[in-house]
C-alpha positions as MATLAB code, in Angstrom:
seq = 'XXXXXXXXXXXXXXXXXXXXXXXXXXXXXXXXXXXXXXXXXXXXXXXXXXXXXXXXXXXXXXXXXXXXXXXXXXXXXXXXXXXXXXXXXXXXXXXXXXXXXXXXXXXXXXXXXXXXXXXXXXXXXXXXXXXXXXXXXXXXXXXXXXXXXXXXXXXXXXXXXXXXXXXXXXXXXXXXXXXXXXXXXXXXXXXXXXXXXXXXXXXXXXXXXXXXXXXXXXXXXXXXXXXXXXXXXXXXXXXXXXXXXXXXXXXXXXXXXXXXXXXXXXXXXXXXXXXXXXXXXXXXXXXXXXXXXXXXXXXXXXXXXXXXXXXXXXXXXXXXXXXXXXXXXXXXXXXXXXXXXXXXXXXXXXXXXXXXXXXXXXXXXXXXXXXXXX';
ca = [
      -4.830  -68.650  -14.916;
      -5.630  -65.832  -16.866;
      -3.475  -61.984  -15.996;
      -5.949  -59.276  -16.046;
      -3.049  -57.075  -16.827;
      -2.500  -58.347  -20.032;
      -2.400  -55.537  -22.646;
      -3.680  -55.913  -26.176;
      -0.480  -54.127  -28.568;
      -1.952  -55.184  -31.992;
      -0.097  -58.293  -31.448;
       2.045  -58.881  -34.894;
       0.579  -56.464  -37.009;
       2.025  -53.733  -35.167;
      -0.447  -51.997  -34.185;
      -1.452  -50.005  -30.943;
      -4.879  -50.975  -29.524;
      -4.338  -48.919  -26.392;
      -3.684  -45.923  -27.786;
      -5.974  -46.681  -30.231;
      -8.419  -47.074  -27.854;
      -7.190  -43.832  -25.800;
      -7.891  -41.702  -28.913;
     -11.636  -42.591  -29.558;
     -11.842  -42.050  -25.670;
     -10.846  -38.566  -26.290;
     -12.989  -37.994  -29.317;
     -15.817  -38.606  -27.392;
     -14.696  -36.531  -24.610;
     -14.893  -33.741  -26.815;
     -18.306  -32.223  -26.450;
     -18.065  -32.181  -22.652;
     -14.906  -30.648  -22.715;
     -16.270  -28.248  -25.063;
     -19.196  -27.192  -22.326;
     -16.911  -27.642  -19.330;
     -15.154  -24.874  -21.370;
     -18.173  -22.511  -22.226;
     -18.479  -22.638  -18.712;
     -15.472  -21.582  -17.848;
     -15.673  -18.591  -20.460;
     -18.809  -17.495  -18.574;
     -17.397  -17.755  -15.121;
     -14.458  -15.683  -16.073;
     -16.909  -13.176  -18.261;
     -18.648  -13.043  -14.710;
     -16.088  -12.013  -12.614;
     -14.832   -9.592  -15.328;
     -18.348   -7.800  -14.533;
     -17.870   -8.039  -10.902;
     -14.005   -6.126  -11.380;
     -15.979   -3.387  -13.267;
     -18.517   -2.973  -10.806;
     -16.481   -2.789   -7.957;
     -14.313    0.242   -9.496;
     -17.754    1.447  -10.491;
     -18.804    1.166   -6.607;
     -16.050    2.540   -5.469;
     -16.054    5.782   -7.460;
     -19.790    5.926   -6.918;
     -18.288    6.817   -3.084;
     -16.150    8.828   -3.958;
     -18.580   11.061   -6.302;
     -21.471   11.197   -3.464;
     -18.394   12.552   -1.831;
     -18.135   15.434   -3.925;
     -21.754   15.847   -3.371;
     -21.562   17.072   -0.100;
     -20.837   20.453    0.726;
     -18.540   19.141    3.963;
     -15.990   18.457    0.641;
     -15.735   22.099    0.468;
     -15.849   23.298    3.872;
     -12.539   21.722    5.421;
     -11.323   23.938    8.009;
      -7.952   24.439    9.235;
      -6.329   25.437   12.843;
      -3.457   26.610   13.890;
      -1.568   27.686   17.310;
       0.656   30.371   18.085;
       2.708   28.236   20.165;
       3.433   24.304   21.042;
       1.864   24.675   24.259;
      -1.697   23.927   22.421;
      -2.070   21.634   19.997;
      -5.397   22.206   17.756;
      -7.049   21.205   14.623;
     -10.688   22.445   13.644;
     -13.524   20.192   11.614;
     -16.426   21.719    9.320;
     -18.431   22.811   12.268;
     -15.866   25.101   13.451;
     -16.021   28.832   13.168;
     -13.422   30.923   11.274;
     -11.932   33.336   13.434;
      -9.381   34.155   16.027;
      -9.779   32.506   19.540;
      -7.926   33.058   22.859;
      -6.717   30.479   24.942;
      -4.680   30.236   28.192;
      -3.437   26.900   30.127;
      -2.974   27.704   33.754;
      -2.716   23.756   34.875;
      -2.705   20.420   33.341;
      -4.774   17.734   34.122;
      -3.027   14.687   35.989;
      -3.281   11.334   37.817;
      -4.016   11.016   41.398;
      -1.073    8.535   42.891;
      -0.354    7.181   46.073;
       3.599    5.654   46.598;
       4.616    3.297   49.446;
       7.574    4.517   52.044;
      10.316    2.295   51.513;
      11.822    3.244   54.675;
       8.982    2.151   56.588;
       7.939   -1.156   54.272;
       8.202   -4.938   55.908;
       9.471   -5.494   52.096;
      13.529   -5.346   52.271;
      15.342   -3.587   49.785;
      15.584   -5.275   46.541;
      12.458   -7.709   47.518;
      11.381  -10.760   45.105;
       7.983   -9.605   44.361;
       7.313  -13.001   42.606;
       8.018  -14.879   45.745;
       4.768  -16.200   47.663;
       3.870  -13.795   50.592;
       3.830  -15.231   54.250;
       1.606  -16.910   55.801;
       0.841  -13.805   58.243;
      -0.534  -11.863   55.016;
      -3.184  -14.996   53.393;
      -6.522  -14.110   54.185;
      -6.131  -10.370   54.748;
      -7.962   -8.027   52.920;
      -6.700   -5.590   50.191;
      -9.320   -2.639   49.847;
      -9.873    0.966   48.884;
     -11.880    3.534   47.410;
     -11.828    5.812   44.521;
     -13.775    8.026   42.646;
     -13.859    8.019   38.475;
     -16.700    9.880   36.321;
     -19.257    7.167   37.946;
     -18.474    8.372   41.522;
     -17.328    6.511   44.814;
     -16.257    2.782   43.365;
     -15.104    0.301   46.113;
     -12.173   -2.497   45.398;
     -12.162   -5.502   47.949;
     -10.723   -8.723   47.912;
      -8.679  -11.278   49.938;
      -5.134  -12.641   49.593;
      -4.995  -16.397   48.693;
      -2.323  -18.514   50.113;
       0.572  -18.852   47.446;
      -0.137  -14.972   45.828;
       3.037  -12.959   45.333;
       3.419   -9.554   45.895;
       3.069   -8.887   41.915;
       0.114  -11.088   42.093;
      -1.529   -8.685   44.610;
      -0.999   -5.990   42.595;
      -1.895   -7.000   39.449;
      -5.618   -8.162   41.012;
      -6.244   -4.280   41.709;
      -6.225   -3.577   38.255;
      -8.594   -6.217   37.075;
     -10.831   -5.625   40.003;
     -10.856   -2.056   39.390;
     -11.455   -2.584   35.572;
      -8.155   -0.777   34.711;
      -9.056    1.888   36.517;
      -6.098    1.598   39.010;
      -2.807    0.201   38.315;
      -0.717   -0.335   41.026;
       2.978   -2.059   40.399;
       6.479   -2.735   42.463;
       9.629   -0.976   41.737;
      12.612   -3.135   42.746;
      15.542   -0.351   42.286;
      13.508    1.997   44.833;
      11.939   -0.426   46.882;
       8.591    1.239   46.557;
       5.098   -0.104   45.727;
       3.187    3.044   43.267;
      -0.629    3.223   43.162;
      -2.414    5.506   40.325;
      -5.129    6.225   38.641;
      -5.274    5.427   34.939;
      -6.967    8.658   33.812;
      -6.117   12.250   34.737;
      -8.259   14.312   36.217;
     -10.794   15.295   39.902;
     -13.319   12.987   40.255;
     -13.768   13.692   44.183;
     -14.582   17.485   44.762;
     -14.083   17.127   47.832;
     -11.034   15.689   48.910;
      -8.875   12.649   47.297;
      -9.277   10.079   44.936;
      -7.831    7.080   47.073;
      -9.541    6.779   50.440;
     -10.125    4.013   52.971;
      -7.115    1.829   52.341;
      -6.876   -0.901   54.181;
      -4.340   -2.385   57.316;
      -2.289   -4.053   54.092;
      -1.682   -0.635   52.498;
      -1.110    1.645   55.427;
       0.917   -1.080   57.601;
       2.551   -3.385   55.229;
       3.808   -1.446   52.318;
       3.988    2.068   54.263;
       1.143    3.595   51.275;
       1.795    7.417   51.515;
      -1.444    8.955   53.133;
      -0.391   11.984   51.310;
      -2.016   12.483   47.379;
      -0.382   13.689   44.896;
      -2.167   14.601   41.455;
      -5.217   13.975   40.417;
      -6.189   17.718   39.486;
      -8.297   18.616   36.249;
      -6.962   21.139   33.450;
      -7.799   24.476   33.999;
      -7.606   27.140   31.085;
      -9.378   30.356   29.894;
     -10.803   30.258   26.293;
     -11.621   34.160   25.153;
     -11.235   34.732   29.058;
     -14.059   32.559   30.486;
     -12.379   29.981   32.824;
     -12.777   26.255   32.100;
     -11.789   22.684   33.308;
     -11.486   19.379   31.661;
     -10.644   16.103   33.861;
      -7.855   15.535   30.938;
      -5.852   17.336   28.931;
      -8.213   17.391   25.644;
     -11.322   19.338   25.438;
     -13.661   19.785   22.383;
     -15.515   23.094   21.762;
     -17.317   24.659   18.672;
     -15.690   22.183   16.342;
     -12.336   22.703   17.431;
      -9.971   19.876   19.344;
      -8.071   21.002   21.697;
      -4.734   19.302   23.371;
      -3.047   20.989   26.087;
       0.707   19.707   26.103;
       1.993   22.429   28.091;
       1.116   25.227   30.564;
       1.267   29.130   28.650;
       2.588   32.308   30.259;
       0.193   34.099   29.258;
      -3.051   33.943   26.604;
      -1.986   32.587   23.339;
      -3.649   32.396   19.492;
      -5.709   29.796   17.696;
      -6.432   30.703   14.148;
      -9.171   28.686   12.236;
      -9.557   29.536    8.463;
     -10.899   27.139    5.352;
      -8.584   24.852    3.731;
      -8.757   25.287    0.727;
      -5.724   23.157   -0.313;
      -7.763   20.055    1.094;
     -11.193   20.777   -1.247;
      -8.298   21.417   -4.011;
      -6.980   18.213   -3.534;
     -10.059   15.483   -2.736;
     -11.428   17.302   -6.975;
      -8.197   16.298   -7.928;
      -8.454   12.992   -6.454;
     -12.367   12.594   -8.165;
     -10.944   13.054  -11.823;
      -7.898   11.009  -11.256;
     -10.426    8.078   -9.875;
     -12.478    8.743  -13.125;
     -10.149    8.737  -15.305;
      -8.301    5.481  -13.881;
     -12.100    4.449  -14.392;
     -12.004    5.622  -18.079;
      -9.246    4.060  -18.814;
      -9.914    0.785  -17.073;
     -13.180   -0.002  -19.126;
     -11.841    0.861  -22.464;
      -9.078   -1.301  -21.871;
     -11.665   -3.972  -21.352;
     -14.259   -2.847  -24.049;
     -10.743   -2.921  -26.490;
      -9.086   -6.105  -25.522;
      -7.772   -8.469  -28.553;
      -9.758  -11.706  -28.049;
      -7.782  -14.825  -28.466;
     -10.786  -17.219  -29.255;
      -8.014  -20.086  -29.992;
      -6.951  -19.874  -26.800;
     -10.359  -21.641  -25.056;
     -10.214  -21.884  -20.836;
      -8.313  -25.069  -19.307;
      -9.977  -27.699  -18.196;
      -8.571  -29.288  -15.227;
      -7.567  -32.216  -17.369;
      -5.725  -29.874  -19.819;
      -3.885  -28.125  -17.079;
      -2.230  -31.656  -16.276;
      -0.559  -32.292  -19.337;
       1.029  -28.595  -18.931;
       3.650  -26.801  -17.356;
       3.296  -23.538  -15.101;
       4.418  -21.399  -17.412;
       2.693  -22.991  -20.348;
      -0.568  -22.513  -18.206;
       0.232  -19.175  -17.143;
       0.800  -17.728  -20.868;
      -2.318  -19.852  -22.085;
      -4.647  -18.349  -19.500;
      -2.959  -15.095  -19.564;
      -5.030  -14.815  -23.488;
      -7.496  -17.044  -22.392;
      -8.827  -13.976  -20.381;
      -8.429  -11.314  -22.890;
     -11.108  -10.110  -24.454;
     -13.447  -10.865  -22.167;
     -15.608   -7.423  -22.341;
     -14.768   -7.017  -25.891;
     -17.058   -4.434  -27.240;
     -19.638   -5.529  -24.489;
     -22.471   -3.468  -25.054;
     -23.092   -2.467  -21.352;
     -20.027   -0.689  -20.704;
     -19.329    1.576  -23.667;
     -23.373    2.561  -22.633;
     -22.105    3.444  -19.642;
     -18.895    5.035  -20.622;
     -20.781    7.372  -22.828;
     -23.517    8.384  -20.238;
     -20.682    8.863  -17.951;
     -19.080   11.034  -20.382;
     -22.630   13.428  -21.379;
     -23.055   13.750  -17.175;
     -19.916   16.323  -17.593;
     -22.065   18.854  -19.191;
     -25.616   17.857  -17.857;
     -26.450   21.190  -15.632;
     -28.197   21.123  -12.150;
     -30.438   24.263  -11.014;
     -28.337   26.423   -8.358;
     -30.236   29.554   -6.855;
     -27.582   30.287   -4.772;
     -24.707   31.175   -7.517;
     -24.345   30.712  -10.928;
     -21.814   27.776  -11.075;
     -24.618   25.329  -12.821;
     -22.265   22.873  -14.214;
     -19.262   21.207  -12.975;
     -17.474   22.900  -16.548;
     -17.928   26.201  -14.406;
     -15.381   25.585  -12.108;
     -13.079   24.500  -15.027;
     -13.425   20.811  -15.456;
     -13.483   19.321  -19.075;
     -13.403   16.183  -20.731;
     -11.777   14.608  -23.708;
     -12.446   11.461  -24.893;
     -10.302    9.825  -23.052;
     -10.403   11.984  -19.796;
     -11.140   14.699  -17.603;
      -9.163   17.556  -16.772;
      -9.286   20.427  -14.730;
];
């Protein structure tokens, strides 16, 4: 019987026919390593471009930025007391502006007597209701910015008090919350935004037998009133407690005794600090692609084949690659184009009727070559 894992060793000559064998396997193994490692080279040399042209995208944002005249228009707001809280965009006027908060907007809400409730005091609201309560109907009205909406549905056999609850906020798409407070033994029903959506009368209206009998629902309202302030004297409402007007944003955190000041000016410190920002992001460019354009290239130092990599260590990989990928944009034609185009833009001049800043070396920005400055 013959072993098929018999291995030829040169028998008594001493020599090694497998490794001898092993090595001409290798020699001709060569040439595909060698394309399997051009490849490589231009897989890396391709995502080298793609690095480059990102940063190159991303400053392109940042310098169409600078192009618009909203760079150099921030405004600024401020309040004369904490009562108001404001801040102002481009649109907003510089000037002075008078404000007074006589109310603040808040939530209608609706809480249950505890005195009078069939619930005893400290009641298991996760505890199935009785069978006196399945099949009655939980309903009500309110009003939000859509008008009179109408919430109606049916208690299942099994439902909880919590349960019961919690279905008036998903049938009233989070419009009403409504929730059990053991310690006070009261059931609370609100509205989740501030504000008067009835004009005339209340927010909650036509509660059913389940509200009025069972949990003792107050038929007294309290809340639900809109913000009422003067701005320059002319009296206003919002149904919350922000209000926009002539590019300013308002936020009413108090009531004021009294008109107080909102002062909108430019802000100069911001357009100050987004030029700043440009020639830092240019110059991080700058130096970014001469780095790459300069890079020693280590052409002993080929990319690993998959092969390669297991006969190594992670470390011996990670310093081979590590000059493998140096030098990949070595004086690449391309880039030091673009670096020097980039560079004669600086003093390129744009026509400007409206002033005579025609270059961006008017307002004190100069270049080196290695960098801008200002």
């Amino acid at each position: 019987m013959i072993n098929n894992n018999m291995r030829l060793t040169g028998f008594a000559s001493g020599m090694d026919i497998n490794q001898m064998v092993k090595d001409l396997m290798k020699a001709e193994r060569l040439p595909l390593q060698k394309m399997e490692q051009n490849q490589l080279w231009l897989t890396q040399k391709r995502d080298a471009y793609r690095e480059v042209n990102t940063k190159l995208l991303d400053f392109k944002t940042q310098f169409l930025d600078m192009r618009m005249s909203s760079t150099y228009m921030s405004k600024t707001a401020s309040s004369s007391t904490e009562a108001i809280s404001v801040s102002a965009n481009n649109q907003a006027s510089e000037g002075n502006y008078s404000l007074d908060v006589n109310q603040l907007a808040s939530a209608a809400i609706r809480v249950s007597n505890p005195e009078g409730t069939t619930f005893g005091e400290g009641y298991d609201a996760e505890q199935a209701l009785g069978q006196e309560y399945v099949g009655q109907e939980v309903s009500f009205d309110y009003y939000n910015k859509d008008g009179l909406q109408s919430v109606s549905f049916t208690i299942e056999d099994g439902d909880s008090l919590n349960d019961v609850l919690s279905r008036i906020s998903d049938e009233s798409n989070e419009d009403v919350r409504a929730f059990y407070d053991q310690t006070s033994n009261r059931v609370f029903m609100e509205r989740t935004e501030t504000g008067n959506y009835n004009a005339n009368g209340n927010e909650f209206n036509n509660l059913s037998a389940f509200f009025t009998d069972s949990l003792n629902v107050s038929t007294t309202e309290q809340g639900g009133e809109d913000a009422i302030f003067q701005y320059n004297g002319i009296d206003m409402t919002s149904h919350n407690n922000e209000y926009q007007l002539n590019g300013l944003s308002l936020h009413f955190n108090e009531t004021t005794n009294g008109p107080v000041n909102v002062t909108v000016q430019k802000d100069t410190n911001q357009a100050v600090e987004k030029i700043k920002g440009f020639i830092e992001k240019y110059n991080e460019l700058i130096d970014f692609v001469n780095e790459k354009v300069g890079e020693e290239r280590f052409r002993d130092y080929p990319p690993l084949t998959e092969d390669q990599k297991k006969e190594m260590s992670e470390r011996e990989i990670e310093l081979w690659e590590e000059r493998s990928k140096s030098g990949e944009l070595r004086n690449d034609g391309i880039l030091r184009r673009g670096v020097s185009d980039m560079r004669t833009a600086w003093y390129g001049s744009v026509d400007n009727p409206n002033g005579d800043l025609n270059s961006i070396i008017d307002v004190g920005i100069t270049t080196t070559s290695n960098c801008a400055r200002w």
